[in-house]
KOLSE-693865 format. One record per residue (C-alpha): residue number from 1; residue in one letter; y, z, x. Coordinates in pm, 1 decimal, decimal comma, padded with zeros to 6 digits. Each point is the difference from the previous one (the first is absolute). Layout:
ATOM    nr   rest         c2         c3         c1
ATOM   NUM      A          Y          Z          X
...
END
This chain:
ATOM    nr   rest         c2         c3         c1
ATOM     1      X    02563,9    00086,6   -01287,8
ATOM     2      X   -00170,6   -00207,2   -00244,9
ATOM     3      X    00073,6    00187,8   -00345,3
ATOM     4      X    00187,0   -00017,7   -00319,8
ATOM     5      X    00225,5    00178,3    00111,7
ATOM     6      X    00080,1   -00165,6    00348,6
ATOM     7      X    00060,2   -00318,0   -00244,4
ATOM     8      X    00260,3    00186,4   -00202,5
ATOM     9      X    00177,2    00146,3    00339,1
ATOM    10      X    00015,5   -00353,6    00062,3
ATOM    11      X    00091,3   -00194,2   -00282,8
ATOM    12      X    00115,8    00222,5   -00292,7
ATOM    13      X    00364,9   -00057,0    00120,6
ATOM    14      X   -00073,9   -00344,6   -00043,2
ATOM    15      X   -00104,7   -00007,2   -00301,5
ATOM    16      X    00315,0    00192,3   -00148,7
ATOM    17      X    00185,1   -00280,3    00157,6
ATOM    18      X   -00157,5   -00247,9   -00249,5
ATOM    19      X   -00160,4    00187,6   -00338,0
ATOM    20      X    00098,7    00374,5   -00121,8
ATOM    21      X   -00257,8    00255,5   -00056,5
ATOM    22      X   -00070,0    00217,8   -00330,9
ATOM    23      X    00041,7    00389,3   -00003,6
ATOM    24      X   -00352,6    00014,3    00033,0
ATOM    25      X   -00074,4   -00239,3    00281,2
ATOM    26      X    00311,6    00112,7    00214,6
ATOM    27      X   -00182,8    00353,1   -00092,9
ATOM    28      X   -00308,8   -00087,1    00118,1
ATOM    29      X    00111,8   -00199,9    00336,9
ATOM    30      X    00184,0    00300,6    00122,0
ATOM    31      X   -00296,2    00260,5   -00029,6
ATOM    32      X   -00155,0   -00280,8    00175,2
ATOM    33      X    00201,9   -00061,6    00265,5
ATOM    34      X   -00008,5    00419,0    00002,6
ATOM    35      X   -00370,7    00078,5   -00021,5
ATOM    36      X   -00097,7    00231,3    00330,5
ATOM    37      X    00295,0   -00024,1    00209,5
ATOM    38      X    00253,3    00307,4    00065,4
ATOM    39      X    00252,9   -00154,5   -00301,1
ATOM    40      X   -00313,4    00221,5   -00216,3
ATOM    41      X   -00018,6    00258,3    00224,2
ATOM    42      X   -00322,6    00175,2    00107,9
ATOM    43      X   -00186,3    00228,4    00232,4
ATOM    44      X   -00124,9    00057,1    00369,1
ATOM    45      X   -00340,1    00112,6    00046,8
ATOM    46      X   -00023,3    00138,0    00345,3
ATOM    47      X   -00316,1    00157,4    00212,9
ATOM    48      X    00028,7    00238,2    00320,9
ATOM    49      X   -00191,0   -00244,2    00158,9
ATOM    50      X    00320,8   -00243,4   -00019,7
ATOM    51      X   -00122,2   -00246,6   -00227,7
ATOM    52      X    00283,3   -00071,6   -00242,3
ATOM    53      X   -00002,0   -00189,3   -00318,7
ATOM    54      X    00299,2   -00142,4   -00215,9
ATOM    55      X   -00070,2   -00052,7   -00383,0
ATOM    56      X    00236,4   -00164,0   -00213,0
ATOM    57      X   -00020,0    00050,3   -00380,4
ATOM    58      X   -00052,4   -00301,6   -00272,4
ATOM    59      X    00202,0   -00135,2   -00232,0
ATOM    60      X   -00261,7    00041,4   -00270,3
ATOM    61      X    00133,1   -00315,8   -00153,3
ATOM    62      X   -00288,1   -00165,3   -00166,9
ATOM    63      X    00105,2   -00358,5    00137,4
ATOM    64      X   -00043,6    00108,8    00328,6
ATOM    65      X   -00290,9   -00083,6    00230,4
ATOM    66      X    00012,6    00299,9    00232,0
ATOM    67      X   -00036,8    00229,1   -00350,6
ATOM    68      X   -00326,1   -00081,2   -00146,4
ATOM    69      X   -00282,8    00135,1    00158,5
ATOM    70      X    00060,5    00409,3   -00104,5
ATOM    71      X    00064,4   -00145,4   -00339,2
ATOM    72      X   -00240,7   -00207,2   -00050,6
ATOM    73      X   -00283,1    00250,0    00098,4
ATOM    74      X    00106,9    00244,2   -00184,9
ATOM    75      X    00045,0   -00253,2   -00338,7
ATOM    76      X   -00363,7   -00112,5    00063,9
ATOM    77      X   -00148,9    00405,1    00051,4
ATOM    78      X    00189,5    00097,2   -00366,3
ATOM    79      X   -00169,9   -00332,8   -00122,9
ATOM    80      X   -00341,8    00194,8    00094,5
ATOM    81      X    00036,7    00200,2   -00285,6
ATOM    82      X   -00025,3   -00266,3   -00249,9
ATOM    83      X   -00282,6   -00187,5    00106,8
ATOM    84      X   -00280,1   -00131,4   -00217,0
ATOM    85      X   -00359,0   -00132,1    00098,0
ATOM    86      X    00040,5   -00296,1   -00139,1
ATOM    87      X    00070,9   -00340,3    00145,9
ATOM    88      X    00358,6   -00104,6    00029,5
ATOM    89      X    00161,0   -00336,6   -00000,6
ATOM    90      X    00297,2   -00155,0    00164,4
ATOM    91      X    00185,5   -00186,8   -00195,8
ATOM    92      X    00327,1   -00240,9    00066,3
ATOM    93      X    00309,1   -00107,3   -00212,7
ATOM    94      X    00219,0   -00264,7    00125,9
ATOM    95      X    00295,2   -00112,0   -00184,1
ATOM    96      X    00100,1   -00408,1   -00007,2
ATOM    97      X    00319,3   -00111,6    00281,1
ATOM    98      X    00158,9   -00151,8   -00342,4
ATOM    99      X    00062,9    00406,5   -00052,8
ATOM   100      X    00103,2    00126,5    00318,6
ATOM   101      X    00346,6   -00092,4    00045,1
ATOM   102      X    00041,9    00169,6   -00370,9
ATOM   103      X   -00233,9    00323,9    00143,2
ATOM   104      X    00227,2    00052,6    00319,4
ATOM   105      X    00307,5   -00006,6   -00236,2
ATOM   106      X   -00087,5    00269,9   -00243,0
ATOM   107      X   -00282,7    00176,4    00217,8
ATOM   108      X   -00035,6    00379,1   -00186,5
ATOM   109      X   -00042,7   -00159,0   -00337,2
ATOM   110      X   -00229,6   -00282,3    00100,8
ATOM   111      X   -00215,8    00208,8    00256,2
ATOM   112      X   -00052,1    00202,4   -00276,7
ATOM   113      X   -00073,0   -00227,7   -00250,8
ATOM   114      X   -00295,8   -00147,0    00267,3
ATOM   115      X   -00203,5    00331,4   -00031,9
ATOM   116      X    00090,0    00032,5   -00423,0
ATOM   117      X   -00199,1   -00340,6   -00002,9
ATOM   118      X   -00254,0    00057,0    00218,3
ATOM   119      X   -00036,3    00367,6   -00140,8
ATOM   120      X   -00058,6   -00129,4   -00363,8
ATOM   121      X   -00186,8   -00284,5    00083,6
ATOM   122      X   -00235,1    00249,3    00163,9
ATOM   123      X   -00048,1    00237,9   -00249,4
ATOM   124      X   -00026,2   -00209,0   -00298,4
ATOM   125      X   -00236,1   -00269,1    00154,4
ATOM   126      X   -00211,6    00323,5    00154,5
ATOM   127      X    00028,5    00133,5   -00319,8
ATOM   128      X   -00187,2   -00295,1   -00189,2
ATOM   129      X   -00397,4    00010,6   -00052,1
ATOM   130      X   -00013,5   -00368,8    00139,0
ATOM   131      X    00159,3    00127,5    00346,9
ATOM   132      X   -00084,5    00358,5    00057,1
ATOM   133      X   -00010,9    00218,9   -00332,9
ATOM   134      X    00210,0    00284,9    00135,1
ATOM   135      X    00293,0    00176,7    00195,8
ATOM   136      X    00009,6   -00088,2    00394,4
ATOM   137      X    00222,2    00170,3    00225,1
ATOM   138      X    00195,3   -00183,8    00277,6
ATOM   139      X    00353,7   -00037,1    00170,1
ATOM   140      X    00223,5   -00273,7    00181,4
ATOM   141      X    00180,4   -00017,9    00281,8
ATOM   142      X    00286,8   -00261,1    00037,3
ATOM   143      X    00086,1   -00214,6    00244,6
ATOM   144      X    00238,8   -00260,1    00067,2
ATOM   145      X   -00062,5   -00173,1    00353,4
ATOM   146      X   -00248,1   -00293,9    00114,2
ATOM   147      X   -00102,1   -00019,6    00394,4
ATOM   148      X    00335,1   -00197,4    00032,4
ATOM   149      X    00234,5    00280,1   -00123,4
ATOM   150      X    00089,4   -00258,4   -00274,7
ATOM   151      X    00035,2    00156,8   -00340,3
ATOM   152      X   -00350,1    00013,5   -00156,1
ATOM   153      X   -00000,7    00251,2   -00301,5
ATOM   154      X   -00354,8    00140,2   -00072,3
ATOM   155      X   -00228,8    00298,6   -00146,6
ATOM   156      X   -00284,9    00092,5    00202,3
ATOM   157      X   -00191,8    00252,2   -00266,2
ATOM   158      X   -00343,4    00172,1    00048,8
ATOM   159      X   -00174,8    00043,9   -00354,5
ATOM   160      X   -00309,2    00243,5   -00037,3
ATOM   161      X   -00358,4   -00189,5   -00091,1
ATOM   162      X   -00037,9    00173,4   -00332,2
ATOM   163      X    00173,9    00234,2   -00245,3
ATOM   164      X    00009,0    00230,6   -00236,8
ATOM   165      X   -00105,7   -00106,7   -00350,6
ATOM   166      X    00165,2    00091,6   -00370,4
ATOM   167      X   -00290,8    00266,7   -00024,9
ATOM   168      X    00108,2    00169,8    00369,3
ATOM   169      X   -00339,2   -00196,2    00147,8
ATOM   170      X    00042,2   -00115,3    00359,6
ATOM   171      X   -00069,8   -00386,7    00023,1
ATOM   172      X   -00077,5   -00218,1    00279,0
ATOM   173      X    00066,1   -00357,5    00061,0
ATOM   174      X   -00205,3   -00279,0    00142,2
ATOM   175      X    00061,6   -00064,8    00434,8
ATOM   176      X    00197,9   -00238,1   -00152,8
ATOM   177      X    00366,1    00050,2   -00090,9
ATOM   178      X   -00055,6    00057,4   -00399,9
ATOM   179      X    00317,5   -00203,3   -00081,3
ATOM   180      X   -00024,2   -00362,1    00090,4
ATOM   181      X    00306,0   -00077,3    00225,6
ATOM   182      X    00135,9   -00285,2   -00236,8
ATOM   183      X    00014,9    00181,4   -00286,9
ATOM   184      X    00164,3    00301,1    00206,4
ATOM   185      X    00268,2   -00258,1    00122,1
ATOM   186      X    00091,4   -00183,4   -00289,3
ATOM   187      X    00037,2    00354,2   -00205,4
ATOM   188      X    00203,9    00101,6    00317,8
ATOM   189      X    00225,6   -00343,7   -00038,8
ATOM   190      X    00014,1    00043,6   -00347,3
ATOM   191      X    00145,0    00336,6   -00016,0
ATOM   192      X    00212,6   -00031,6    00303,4
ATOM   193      X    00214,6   -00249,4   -00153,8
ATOM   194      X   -00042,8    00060,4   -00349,5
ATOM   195      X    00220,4    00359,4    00118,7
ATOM   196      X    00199,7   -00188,1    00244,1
ATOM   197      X    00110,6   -00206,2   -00331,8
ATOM   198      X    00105,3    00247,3   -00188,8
ATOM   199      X    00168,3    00196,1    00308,6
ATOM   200      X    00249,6   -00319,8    00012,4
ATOM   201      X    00043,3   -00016,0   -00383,5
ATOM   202      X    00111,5    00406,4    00092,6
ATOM   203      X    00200,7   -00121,2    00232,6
ATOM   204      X   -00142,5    00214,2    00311,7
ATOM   205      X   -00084,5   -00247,7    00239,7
ATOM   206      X    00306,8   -00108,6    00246,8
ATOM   207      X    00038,9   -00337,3    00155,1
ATOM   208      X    00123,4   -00116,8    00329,7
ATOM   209      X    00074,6   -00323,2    00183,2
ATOM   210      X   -00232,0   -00256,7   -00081,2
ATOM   211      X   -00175,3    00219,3   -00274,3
ATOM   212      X    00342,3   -00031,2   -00170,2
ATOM   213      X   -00149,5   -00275,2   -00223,5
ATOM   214      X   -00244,6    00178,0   -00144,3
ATOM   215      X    00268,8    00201,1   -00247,2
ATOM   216      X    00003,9   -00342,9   -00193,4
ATOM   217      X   -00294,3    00095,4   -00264,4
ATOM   218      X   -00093,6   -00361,7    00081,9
ATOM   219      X   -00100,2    00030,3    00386,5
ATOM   220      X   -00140,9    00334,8   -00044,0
ATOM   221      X   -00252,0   -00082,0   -00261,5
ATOM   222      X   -00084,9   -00329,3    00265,4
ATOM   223      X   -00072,8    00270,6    00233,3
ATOM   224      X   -00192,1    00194,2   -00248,3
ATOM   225      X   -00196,8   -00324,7   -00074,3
ATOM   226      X   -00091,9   -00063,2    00383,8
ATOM   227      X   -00145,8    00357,1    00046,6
ATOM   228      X   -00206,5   -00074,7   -00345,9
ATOM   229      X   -00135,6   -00264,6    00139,9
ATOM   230      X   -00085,0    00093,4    00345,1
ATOM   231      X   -00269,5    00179,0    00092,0
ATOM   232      X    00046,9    00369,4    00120,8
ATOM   233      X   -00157,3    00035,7    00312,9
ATOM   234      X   -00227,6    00326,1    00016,0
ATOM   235      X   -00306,5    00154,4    00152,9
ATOM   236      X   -00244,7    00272,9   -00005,3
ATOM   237      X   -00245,8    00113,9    00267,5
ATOM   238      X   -00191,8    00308,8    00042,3
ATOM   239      X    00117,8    00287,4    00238,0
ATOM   240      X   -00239,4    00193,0    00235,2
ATOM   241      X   -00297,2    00158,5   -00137,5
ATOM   242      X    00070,8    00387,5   -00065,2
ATOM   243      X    00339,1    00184,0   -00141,6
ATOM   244      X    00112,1    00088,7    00321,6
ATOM   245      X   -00005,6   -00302,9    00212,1
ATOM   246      X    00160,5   -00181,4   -00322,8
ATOM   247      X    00304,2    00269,2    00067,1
ATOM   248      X    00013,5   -00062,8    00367,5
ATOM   249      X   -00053,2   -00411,0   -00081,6
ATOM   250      X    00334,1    00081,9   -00223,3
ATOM   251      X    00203,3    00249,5    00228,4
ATOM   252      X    00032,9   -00326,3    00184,2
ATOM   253      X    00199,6   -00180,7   -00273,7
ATOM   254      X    00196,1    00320,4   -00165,1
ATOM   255      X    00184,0    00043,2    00306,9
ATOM   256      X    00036,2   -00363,1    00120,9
ATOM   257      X    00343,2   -00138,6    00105,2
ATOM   258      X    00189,0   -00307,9    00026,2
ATOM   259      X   -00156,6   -00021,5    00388,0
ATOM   260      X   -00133,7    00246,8    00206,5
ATOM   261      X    00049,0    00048,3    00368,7
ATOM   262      X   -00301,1   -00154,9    00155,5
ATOM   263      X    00103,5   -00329,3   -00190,2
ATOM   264      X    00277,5   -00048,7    00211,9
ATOM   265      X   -00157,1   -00211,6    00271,8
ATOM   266      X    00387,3    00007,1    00189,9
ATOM   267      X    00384,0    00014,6   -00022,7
ATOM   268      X    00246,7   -00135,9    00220,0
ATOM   269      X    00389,5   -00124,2    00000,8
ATOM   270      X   -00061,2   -00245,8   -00294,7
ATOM   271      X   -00324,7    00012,7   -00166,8
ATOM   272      X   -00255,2    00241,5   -00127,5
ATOM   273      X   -00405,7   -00145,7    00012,8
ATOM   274      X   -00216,1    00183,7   -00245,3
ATOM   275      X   -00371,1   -00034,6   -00004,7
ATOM   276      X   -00150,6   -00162,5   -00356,1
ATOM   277      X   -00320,4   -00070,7   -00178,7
ATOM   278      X    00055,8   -00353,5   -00153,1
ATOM   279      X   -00155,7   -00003,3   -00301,0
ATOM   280      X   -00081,1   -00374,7   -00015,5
ATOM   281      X   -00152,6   -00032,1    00319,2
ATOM   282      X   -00284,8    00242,0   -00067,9
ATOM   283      X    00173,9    00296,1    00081,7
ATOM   284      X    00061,1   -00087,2    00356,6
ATOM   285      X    00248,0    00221,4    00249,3
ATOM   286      X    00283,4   -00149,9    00051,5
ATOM   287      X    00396,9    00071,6    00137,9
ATOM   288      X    00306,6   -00089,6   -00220,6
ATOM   289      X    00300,3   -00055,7    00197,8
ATOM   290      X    00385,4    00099,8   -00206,6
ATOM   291      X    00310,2    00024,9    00108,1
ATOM   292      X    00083,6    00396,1   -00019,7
ATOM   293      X    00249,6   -00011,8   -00236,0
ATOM   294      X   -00218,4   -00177,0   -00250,7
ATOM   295      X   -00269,6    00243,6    00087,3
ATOM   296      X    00230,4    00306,2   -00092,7
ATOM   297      X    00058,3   -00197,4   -00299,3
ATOM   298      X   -00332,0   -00069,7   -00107,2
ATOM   299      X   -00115,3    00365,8    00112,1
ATOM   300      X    00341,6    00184,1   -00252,4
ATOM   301      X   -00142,6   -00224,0   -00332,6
ATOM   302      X   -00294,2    00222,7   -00046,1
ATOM   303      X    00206,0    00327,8    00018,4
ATOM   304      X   -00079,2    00160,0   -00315,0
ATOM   305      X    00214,6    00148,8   -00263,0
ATOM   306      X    00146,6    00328,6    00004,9
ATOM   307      X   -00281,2    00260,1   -00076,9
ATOM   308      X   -00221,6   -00263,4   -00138,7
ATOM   309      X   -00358,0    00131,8   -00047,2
ATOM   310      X   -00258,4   -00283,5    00193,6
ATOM   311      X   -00343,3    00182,7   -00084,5
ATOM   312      X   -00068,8    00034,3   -00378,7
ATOM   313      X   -00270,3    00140,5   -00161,2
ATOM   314      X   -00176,2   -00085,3   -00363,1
ATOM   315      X   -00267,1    00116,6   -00194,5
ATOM   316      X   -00213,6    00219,3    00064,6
ATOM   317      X    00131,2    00042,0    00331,6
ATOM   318      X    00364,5    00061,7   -00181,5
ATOM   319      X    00197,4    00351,0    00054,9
ATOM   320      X   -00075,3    00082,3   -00351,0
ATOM   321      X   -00356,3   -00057,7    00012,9
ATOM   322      X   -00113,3    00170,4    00368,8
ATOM   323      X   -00068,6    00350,2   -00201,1
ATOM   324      X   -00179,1   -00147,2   -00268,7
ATOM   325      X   -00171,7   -00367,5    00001,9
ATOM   326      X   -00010,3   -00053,0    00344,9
ATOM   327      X   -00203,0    00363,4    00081,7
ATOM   328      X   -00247,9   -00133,0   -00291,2
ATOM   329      X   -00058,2   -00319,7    00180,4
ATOM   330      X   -00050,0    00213,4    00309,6
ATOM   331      X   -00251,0    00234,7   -00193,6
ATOM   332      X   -00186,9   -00324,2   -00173,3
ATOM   333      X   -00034,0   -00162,4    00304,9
ATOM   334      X   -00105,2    00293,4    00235,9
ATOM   335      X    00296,0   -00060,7    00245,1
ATOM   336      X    00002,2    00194,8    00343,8
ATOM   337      X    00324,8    00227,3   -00034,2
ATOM   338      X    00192,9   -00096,7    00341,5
ATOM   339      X    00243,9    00286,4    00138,2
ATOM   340      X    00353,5   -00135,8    00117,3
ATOM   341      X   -00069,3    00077,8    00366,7
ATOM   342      X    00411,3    00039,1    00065,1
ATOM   343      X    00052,1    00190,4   -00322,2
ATOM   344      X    00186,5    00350,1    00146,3
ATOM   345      X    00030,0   -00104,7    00325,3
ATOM   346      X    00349,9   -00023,9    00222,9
ATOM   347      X    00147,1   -00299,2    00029,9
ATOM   348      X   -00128,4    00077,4    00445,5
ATOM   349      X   -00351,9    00031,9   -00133,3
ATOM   350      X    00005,1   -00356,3   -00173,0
ATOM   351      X    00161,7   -00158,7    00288,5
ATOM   352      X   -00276,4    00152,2    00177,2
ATOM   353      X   -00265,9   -00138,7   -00224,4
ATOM   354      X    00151,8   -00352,7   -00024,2
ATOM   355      X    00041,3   -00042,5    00394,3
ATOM   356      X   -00350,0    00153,3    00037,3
ATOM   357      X    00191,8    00218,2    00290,0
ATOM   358      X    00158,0    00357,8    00051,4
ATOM   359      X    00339,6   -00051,5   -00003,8
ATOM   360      X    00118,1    00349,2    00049,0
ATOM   361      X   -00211,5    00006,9    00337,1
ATOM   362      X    00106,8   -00165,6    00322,1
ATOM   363      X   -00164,0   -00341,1    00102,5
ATOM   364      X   -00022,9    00123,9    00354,1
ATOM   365      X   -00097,3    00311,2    00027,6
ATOM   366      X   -00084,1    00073,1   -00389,3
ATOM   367      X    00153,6    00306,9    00019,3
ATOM   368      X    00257,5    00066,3   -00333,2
ATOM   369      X    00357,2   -00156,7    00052,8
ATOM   370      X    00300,6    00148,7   -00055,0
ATOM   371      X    00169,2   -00156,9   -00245,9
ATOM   372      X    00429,5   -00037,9   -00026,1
ATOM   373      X    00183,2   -00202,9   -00240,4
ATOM   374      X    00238,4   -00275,7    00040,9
ATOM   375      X    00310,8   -00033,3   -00231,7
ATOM   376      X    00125,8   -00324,5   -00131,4
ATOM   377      X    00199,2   -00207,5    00259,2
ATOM   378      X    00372,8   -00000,3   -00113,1
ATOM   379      X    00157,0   -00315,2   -00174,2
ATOM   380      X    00216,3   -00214,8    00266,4
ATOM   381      X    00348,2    00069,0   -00036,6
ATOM   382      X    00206,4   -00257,9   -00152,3
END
């Protein structure tokens, strides 16, 4: 079997032989290692024409590959709700490797301070009558892995082509992103580590191993100096015309792991291939050949923290502002009101929707099966 969680069968003992797992990761590898097989329990649909089928249940964890789909579809028809006719754009956040190492070590604080910056740098530069003149709504999505599984911490946000103005007027932009992407990443550097300052002169941030040198003020305003003058890599493109292929476009990143199932290209005794895009060789396929341990490894660093929210929304498109701006915006601009098409349905009926098939009727014979659950296999007995 080549999937995640064939690797982790094979090699997560290994790799508690040589490194040891957070709550969270050891968390997430055993709803893994879990996910649709009798240790979860589950039912036994059955037809009198003597087809049988077993069905495991999911783990639900949202690190795991076999857990997505449902989830995702259902994310992208609420999403419906919200959307604008207006042109969106897809913009990217990267953060500098001189900050990564110092990231990993004191991820909740510095994952959120990635969307404060990028929220503010938004808002105000949106805000500004040389930029945009008015409020835009948008959210972010984090995520922290490269085609290699190495440790790549970025923001993939989708921002709205317009906004609402000081005097409640709806206000387009150009086809062009309205905020030139040099300005957006030097504000984005700039506030980045003008907080990240004054969260070590708080005394927030932790250090470990070779970040250790970075408590001496000395070394930590060198680093500080290094990320000033670097440039910050981002990017902006624009999404798919129309609101609701933007939201499908996005379902894909909202619910993206580490490394999905088809990426795994095979697994055996030692190794586990993965199939990559290599970005500097004009996006061509490629395989990527790692020991398994290492690929466990690499997989357990982008296990995020406990109850940590990855979609965020801002502006117009903000909790607070759904009732009131954001139904203005979809009154100024004439906006087609979409219906959830899973809103009050059972959790059978969306299955059914998502797999485009009857599940409650026999593949056979499509007659309705009977259906009979399956408890949770016992524990082993020490």
């Amino acid at each position: 079997m080549t999937t995640v969680q064939a690797a982790f069968q094979s090699f997560y003992p290994s790799y508690q032989a040589h490194y040891k797992a957070s709550f969270q990761q050891a968390k997430a590898t055993k709803n893994i290692l879990k996910c649709k097989t009798s240790a979860l329990g589950g039912h036994v649909s059955a037809c009198d024409c003597g087809h049988v089928e077993v069905y495991y249940n999911s783990c639900r964890d949202r690190h795991c590959p076999m857990c997505q789909g449902v989830t995702k579809a259902m994310w992208v028809d609420q999403r419906c709700k919200d959307a604008i006719e207006a042109p969106y754009f897809h913009v990217v956040f990267t953060m500098p490797q001189e900050l990564q190492s110092l990231i990993y070590q004191n991820q909740r604080l510095l994952y959120n301070l990635m969307y404060k910056a990028i929220s503010e740098t938004l808002l105000e530069l949106s805000l500004d009558p040389k930029h945009l003149g008015a409020q835009p709504g948008f959210f972010s999505i984090l995520h922290t892995w490269g085609q290699d599984l190495h440790y790549h911490p970025h923001i993939h946000t989708v921002v709205m082509a317009g906004g609402l103005t000081k005097l409640n007027k709806w206000k387009s932009s150009s086809k062009k992103f309205f905020i030139p992407v040099k300005v957006l990443s030097k504000m984005f550097r700039g506030k980045y580590l003008h907080y990240l300052k004054q969260y070590y002169h708080e005394q927030l941030l932790t250090f470990h191993g070779d970040s250790e040198q970075l408590q001496k003020p000395q070394k930590f305003q060198e680093l500080l100096d290094d990320c000033y003058r670097k440039n910050w890599y981002s990017y902006s493109k624009e999404a798919l015309a129309g609101p609701l292929a933007v939201i499908e476009y996005l379902g894909r990143y909202t619910h993206r792991i580490a490394i999905s199932n088809s990426r795994i290209a095979s697994v055996n005794e030692e190794t586990v291939t993965i199939r990559v895009r290599d970005n500097k060789d004009n996006q061509k396929r490629k395989t990527l050949t790692m020991q398994g341990t290492e690929f466990v490894r690499r997989f357990l660093m982008h296990i995020l923290p406990h109850r940590f929210v990855k979609v965020r929304y801002y502006g117009i498109l903000a909790t607070r502002n759904k009732k009131t701006k954001l139904a203005l915006c979809r009154k100024l601009t004439s906006s087609v009101l979409y219906k959830p098409k899973f809103e009050g349905l059972s959790a059978l009926e969306v299955l059914t929707l998502v797999l485009g098939r009857d599940i409650t009727k026999c593949p056979v014979c499509q007659k309705e099966k009977r259906r009979l659950l399956v408890p949770r296999a016992s524990p082993a007995c020490c």
